[in-house]
Biopython code that builds the backbone (N, CA, C, O; Angstrom):
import numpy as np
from Bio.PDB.StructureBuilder import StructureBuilder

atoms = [
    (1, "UNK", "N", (-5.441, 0.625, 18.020)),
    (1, "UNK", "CA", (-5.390, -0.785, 17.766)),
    (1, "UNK", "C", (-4.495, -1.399, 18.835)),
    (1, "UNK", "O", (-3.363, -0.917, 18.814)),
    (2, "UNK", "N", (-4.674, -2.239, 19.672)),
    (2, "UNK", "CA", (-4.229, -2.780, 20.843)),
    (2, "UNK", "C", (-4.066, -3.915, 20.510)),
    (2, "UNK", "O", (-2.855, -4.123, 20.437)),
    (3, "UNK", "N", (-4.708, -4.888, 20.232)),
    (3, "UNK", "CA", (-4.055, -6.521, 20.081)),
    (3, "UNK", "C", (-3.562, -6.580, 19.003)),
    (3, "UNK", "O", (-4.101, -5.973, 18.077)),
    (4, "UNK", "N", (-2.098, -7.515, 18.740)),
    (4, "UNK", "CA", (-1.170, -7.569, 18.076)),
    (4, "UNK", "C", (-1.839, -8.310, 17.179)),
    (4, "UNK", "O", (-2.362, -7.559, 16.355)),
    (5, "UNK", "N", (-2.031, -9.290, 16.993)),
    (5, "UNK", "CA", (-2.803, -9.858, 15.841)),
    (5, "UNK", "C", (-3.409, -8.985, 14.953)),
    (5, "UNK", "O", (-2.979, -8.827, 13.810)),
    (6, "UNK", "N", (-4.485, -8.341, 15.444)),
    (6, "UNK", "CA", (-4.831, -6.959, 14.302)),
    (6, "UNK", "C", (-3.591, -5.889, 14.028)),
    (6, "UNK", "O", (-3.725, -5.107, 13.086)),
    (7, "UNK", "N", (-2.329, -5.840, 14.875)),
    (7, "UNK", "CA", (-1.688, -4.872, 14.139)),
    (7, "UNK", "C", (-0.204, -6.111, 13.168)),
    (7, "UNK", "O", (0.763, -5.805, 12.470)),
    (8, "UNK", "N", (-0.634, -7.171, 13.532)),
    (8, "UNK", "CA", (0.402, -8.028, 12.585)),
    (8, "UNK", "C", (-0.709, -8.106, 11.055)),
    (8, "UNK", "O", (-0.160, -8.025, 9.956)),
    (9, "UNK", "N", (-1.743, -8.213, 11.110)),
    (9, "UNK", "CA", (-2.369, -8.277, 10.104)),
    (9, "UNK", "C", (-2.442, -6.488, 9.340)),
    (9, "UNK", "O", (-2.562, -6.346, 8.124)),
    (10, "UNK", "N", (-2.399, -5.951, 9.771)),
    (10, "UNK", "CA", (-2.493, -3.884, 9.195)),
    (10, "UNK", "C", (-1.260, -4.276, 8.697)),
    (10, "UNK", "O", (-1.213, -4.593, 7.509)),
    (11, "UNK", "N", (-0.063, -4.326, 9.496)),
    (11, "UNK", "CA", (1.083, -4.160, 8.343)),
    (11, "UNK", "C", (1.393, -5.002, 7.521)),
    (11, "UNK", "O", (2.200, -4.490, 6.745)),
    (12, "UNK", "N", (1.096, -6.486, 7.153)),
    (12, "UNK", "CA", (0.953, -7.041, 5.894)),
    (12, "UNK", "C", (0.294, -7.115, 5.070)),
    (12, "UNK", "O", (0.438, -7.969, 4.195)),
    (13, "UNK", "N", (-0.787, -6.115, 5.080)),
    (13, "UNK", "CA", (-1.858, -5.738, 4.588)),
    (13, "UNK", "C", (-1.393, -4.287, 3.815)),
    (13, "UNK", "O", (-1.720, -4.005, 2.662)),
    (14, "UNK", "N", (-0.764, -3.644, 4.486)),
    (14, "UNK", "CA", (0.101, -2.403, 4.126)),
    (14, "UNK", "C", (1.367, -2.663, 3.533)),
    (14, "UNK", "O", (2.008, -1.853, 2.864)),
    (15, "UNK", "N", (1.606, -3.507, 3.731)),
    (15, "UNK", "CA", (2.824, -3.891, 3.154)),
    (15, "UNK", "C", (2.905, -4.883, 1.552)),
    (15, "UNK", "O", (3.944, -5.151, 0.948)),
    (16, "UNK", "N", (1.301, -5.338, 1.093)),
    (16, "UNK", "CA", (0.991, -5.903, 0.384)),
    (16, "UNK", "C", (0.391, -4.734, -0.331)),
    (16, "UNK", "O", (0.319, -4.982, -1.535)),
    (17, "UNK", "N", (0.006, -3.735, -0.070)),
    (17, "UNK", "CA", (-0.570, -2.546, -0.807)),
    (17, "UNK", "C", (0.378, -1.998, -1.319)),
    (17, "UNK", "O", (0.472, -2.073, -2.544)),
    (18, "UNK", "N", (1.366, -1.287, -0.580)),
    (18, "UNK", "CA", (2.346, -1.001, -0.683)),
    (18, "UNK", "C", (3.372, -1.321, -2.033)),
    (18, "UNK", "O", (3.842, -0.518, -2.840)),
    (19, "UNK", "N", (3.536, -2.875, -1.949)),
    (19, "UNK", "CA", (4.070, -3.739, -3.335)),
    (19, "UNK", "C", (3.329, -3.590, -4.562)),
    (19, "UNK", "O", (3.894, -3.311, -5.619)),
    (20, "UNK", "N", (1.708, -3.819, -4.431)),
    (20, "UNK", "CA", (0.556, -4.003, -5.618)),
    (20, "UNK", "C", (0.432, -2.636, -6.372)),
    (20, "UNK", "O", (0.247, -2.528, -7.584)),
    (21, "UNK", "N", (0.576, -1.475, -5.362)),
    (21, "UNK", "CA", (0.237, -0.204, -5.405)),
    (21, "UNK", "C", (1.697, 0.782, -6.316)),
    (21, "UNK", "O", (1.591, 1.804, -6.993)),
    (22, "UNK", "N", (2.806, 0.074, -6.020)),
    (22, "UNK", "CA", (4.198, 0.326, -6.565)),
    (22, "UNK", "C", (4.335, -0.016, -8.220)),
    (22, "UNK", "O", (4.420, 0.650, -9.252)),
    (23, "UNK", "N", (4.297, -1.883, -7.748)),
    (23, "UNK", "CA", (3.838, -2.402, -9.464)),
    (23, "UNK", "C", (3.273, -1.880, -10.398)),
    (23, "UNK", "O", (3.779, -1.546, -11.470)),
    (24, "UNK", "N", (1.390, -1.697, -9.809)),
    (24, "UNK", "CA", (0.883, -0.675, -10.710)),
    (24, "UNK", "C", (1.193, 0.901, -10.943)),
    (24, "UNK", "O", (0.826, 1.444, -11.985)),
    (25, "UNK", "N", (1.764, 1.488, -10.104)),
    (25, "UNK", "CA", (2.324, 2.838, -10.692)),
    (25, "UNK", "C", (3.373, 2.728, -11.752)),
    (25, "UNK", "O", (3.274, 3.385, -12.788)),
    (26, "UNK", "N", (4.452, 1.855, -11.511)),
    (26, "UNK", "CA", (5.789, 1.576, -12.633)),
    (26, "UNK", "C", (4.986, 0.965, -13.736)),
    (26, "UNK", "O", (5.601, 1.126, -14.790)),
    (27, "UNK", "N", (3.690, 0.234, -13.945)),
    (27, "UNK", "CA", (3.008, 0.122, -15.334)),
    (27, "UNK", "C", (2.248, 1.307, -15.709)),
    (27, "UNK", "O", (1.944, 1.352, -16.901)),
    (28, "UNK", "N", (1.994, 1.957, -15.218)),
    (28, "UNK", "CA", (0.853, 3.144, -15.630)),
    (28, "UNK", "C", (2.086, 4.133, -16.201)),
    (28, "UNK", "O", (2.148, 4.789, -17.241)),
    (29, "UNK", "N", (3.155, 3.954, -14.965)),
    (29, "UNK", "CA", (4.078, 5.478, -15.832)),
    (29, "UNK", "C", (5.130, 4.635, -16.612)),
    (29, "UNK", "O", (6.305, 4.987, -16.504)),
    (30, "UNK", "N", (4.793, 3.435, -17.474)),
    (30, "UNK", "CA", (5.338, 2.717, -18.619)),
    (30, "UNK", "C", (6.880, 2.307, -18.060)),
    (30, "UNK", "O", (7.654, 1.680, -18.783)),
    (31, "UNK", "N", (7.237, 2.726, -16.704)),
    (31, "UNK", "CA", (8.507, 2.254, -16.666)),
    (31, "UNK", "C", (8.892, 0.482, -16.370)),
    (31, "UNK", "O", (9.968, -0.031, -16.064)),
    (32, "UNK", "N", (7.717, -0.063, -16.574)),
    (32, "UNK", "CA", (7.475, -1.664, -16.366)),
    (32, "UNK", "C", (6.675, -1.991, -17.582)),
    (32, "UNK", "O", (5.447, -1.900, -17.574)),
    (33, "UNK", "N", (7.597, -2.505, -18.996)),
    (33, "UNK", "CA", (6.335, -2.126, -20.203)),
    (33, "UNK", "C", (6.236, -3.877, -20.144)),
    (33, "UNK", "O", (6.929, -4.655, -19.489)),
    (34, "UNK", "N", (5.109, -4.156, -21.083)),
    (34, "UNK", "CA", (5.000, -5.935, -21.230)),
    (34, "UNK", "C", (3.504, -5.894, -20.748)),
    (34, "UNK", "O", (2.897, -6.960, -20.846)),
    (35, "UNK", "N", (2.953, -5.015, -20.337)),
    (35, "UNK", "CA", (1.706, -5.758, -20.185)),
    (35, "UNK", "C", (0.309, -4.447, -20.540)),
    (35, "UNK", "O", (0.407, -3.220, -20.510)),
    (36, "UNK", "N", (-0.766, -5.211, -20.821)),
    (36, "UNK", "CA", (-2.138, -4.402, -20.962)),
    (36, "UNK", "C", (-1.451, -2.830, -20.850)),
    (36, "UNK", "O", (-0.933, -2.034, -21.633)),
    (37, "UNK", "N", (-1.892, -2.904, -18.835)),
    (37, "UNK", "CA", (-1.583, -2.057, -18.228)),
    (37, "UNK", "C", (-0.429, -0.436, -18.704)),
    (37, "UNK", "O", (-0.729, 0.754, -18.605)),
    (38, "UNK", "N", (0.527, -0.902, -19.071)),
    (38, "UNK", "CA", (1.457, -0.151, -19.611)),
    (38, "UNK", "C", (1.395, 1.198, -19.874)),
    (38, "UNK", "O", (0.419, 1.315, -20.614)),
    (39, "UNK", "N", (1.821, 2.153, -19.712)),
    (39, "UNK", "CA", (1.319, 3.468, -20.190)),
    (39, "UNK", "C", (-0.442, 4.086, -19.740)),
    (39, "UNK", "O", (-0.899, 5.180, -20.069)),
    (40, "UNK", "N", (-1.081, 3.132, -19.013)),
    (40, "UNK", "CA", (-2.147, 3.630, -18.844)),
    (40, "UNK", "C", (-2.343, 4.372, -17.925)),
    (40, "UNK", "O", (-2.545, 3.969, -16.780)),
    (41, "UNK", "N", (-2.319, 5.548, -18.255)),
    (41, "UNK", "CA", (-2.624, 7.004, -16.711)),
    (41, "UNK", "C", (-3.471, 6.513, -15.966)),
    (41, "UNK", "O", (-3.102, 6.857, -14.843)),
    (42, "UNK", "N", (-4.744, 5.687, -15.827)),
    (42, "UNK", "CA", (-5.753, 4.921, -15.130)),
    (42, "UNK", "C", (-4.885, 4.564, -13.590)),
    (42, "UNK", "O", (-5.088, 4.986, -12.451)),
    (43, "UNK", "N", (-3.851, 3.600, -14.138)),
    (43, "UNK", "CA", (-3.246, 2.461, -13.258)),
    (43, "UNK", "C", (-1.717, 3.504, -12.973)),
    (43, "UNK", "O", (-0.692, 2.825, -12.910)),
    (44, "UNK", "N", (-1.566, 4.671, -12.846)),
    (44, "UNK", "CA", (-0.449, 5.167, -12.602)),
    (44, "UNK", "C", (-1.416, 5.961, -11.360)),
    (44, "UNK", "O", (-0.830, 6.186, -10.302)),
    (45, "UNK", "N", (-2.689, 6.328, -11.462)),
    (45, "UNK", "CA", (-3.332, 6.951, -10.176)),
    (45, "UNK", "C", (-3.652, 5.842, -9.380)),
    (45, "UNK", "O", (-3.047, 5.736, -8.314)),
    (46, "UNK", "N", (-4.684, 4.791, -9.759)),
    (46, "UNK", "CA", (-4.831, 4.156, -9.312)),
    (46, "UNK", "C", (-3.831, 3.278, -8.248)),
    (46, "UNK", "O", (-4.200, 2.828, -7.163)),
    (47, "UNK", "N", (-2.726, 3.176, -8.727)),
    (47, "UNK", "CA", (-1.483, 2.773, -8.312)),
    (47, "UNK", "C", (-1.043, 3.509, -6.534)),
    (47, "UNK", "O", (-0.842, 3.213, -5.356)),
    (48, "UNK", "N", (-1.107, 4.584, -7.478)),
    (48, "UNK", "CA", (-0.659, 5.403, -6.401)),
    (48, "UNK", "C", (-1.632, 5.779, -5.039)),
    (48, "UNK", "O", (-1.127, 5.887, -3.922)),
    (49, "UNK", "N", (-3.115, 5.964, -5.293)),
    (49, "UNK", "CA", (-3.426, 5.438, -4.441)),
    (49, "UNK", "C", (-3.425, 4.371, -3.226)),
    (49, "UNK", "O", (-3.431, 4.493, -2.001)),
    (50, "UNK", "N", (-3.414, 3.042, -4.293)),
    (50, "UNK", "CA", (-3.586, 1.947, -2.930)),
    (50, "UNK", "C", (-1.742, 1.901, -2.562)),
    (50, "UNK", "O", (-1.533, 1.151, -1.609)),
    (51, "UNK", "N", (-0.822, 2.356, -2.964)),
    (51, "UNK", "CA", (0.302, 2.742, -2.283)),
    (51, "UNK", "C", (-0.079, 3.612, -1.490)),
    (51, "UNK", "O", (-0.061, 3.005, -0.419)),
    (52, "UNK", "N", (-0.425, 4.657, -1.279)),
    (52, "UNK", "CA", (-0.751, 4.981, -0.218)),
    (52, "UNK", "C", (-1.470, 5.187, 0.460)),
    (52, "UNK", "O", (-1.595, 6.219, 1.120)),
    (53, "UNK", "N", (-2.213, 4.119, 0.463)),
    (53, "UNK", "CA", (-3.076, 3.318, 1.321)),
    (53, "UNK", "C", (-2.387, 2.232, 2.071)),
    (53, "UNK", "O", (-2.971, 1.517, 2.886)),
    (54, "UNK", "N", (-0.939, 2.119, 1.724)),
    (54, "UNK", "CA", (-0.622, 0.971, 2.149)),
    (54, "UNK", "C", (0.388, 1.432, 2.916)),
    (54, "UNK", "O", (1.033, 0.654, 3.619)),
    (55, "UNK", "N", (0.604, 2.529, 2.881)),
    (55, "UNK", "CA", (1.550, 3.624, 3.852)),
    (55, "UNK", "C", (0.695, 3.970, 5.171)),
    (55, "UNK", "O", (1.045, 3.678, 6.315)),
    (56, "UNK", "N", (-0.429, 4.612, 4.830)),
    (56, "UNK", "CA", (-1.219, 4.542, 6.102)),
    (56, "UNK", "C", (-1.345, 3.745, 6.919)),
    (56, "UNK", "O", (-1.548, 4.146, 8.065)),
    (57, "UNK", "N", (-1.285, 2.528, 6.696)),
    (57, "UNK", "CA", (-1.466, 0.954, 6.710)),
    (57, "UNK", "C", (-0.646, 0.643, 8.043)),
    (57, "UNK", "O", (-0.933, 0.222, 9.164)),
    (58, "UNK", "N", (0.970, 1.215, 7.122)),
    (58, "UNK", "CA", (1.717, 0.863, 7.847)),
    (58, "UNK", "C", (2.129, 1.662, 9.064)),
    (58, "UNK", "O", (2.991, 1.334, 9.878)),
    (59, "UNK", "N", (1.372, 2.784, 9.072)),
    (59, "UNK", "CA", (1.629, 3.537, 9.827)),
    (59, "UNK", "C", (1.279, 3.363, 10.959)),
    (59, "UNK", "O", (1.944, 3.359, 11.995)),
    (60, "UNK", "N", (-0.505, 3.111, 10.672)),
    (60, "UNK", "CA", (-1.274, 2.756, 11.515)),
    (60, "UNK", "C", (-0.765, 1.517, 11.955)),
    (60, "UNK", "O", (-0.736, 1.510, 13.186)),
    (61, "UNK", "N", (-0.214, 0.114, 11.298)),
    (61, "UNK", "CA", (0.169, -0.774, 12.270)),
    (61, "UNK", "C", (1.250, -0.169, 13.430)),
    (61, "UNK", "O", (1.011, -0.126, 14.637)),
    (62, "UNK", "N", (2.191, 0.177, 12.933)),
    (62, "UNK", "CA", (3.766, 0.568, 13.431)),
    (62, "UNK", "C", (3.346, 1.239, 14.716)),
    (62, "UNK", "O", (3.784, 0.763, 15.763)),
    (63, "UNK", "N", (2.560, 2.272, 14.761)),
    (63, "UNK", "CA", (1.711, 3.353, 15.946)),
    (63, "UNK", "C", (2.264, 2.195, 17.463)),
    (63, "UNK", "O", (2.568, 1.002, 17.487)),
    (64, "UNK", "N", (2.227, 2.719, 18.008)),
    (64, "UNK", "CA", (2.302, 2.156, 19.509)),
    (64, "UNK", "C", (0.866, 2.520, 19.910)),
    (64, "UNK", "O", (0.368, 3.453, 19.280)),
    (65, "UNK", "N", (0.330, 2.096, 20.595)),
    (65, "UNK", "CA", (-0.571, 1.963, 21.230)),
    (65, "UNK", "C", (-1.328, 2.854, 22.564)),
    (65, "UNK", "O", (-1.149, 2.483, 23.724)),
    (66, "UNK", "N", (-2.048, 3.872, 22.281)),
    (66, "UNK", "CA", (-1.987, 4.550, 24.071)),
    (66, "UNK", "C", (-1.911, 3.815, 24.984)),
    (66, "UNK", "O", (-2.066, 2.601, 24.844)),
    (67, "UNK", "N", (-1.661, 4.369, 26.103)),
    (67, "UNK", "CA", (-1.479, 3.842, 27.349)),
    (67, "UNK", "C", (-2.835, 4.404, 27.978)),
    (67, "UNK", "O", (-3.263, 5.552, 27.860)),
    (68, "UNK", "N", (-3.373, 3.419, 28.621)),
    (68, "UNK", "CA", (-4.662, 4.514, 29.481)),
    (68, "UNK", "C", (-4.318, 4.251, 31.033)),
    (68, "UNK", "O", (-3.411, 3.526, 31.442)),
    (69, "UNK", "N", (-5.053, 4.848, 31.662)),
    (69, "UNK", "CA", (-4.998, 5.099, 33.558)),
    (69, "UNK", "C", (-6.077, 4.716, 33.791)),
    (69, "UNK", "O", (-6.488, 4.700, 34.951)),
]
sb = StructureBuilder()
sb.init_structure("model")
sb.init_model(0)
sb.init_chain("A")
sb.init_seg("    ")
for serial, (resi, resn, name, xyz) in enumerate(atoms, 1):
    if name == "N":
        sb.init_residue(resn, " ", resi, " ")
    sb.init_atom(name, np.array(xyz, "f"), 0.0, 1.0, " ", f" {name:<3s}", serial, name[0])
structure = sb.get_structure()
């Protein structure tokens, strides 16, 4: 990924996964109780997935870029 615009957009994109993906794990493993969600093993994988999806994210933004010749 070479132009900054696409890598300013990957990491707030990763960084918004990251948050959504956190939230829903702390409701699935009930340590955030008050809602539907709560205790549901569903949204504690699910969770954890698009967290890390949102790690990749950021990874892939953060990456420097090759250099070519």
């Amino acid at each position: 990924m070479s132009s900054r615009p696409a890598r300013i957009v990957t990491i707030v994109v990763g960084v918004l996964a990251l948050l959504i993906g956190g939230v829903w794990t702390a409701q699935g493993s009930n340590l955030m109780p008050g809602s539907g969600m709560s205790g549901q093993r569903q949204w504690l994988v699910i969770g954890l997935v698009v967290a890390i999806v949102g790690v990749l994210l950021l990874v892939r933004g953060f990456r420097r870029p090759r250099t070519t010749r």
